[in-house]
C-alpha positions as CSV (number, residue, x, y, z in Angstrom):
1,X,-11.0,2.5,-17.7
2,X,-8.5,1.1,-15.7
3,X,-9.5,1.0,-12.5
4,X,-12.3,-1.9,-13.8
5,X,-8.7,-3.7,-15.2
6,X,-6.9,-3.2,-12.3
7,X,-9.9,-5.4,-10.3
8,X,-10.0,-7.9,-12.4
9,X,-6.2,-8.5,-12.2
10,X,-5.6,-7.9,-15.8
11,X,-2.4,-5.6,-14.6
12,X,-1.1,-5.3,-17.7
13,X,-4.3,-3.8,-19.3
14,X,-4.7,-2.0,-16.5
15,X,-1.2,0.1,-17.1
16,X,-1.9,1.0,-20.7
17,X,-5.0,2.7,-20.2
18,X,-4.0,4.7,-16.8
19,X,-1.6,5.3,-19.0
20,X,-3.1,6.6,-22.2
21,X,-5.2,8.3,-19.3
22,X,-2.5,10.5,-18.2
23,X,-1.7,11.1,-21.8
24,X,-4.7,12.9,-22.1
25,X,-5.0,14.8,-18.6
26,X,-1.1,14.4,-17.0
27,X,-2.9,15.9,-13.7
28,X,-5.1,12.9,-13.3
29,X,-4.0,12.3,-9.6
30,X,-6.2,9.0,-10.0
31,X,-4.4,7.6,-13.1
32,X,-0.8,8.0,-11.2
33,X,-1.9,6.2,-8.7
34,X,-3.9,3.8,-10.6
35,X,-0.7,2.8,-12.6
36,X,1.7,2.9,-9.6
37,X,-0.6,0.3,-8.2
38,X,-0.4,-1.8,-11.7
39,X,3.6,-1.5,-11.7
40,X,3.5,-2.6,-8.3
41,X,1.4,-6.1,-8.9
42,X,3.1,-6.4,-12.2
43,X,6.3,-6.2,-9.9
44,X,8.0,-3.2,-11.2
45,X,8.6,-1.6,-8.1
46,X,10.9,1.2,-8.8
47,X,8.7,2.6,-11.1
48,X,5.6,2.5,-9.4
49,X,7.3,4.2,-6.4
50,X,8.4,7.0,-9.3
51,X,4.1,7.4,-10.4
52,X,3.1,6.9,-6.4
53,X,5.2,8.9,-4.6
54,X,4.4,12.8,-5.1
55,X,0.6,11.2,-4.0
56,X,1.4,10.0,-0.9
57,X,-0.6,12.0,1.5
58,X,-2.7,13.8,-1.4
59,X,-6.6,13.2,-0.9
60,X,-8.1,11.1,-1.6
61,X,-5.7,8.5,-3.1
62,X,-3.0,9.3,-0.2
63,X,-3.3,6.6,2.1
64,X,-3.8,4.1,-1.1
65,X,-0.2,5.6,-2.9
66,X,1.1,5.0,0.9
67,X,0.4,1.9,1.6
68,X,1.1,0.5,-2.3
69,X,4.6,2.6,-1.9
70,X,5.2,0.7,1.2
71,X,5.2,-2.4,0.0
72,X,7.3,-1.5,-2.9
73,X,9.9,-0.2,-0.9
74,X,9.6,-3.4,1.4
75,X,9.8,-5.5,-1.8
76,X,13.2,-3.2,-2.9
77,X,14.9,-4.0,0.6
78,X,14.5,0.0,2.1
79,X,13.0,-1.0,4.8
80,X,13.0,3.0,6.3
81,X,11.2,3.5,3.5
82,X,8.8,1.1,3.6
83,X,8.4,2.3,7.4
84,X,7.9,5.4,6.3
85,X,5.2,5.6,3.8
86,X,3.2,2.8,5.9
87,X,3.0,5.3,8.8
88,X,2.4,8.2,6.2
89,X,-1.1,5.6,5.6
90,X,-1.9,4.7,9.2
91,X,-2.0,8.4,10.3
92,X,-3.9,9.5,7.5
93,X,-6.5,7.2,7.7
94,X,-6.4,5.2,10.8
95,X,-9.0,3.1,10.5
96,X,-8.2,1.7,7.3
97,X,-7.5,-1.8,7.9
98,X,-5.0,-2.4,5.0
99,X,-2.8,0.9,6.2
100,X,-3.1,-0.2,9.9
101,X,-2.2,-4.2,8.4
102,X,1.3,-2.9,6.3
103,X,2.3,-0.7,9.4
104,X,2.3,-3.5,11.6
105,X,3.9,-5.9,9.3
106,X,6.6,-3.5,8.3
107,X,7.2,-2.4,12.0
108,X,7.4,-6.5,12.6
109,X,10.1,-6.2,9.5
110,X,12.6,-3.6,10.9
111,X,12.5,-5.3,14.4
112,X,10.0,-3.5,16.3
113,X,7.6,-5.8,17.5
114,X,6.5,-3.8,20.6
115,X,5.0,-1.4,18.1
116,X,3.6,-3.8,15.8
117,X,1.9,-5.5,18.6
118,X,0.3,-2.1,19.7
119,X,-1.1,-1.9,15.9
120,X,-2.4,-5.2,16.0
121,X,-4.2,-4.6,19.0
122,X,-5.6,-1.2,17.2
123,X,-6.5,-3.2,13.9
124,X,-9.0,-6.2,17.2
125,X,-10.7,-3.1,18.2
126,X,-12.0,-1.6,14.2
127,X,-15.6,-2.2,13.7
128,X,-16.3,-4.7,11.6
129,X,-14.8,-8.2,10.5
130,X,-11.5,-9.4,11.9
131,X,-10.2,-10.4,8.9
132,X,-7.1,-7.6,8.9
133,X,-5.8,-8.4,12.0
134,X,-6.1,-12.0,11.6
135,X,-4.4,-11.9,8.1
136,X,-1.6,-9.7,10.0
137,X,-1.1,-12.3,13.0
138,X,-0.7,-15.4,10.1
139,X,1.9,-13.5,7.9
140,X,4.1,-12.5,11.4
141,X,3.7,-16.3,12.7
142,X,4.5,-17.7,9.1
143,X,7.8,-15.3,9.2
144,X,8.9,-16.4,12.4
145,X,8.4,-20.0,12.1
């Protein structure tokens, strides 16, 4: 029931039932993740990184609780972090244009813009609209001026 909340950007909604979903079955890899992802747009970071993180890297919601944890941790200021889990989504599925997307950005963040370039230039070559890569090159040319 909350996945169908979560879409419509009712985030709040969303939260209680993944949440009175993992009341009922506290093993439901999809309702952790499905809340951590809530948390996070509702902006309550620390404790969607507490409901995402033993997912990252579990199929087949890893690469979602890895990216969602990386932007978390980019949003808290742990950049490492934020590094971290967006190569943890990258490797595990990379051709996944919102994984490859936060690992470039958050390689951009901690100053490594040879390697976010080389990202970029994987994100050109996926199948498929432009749109990730695009969206990539705005945000880095809005941050540096």
């Amino acid at each position: 029931m909350g996945e169908p909340l979560l879409k419509q950007g009712n985030f709040r909604a969303a939260a209680s039932a993944f949440r009175d979903e993992i009341k009922k079955n506290p093993d439901a890899v999809a309702a952790h993740v499905g809340l951590g992802k809530a948390l996070a747009r509702l902006g309550r970071c620390t404790e969607a990184l507490e409901e995402l993180w033993p997912h990252v890297g579990t199929k087949p919601f890893g690469d979602e609780a890895a990216i969602v944890s990386s932007v978390c941790s980019a949003r808290l200021g742990l950049l490492d972090d934020a590094l971290y889990f967006a190569r943890i989504a990258a490797e595990w599925d990379p051709d996944n244009p919102r994984a490859l997307t936060q690992y470039a950005l958050t390689l951009a963040d901690v100053g490594d813009d040879y390697e976010a370039e080389k990202v970029l230039g994987q994100l050109e070559v996926l199948p498929g609209p432009k749109d990730a890569s695009l969206y990539a090159r705005s945000v880095l040319a809005l941050r540096r001026g």
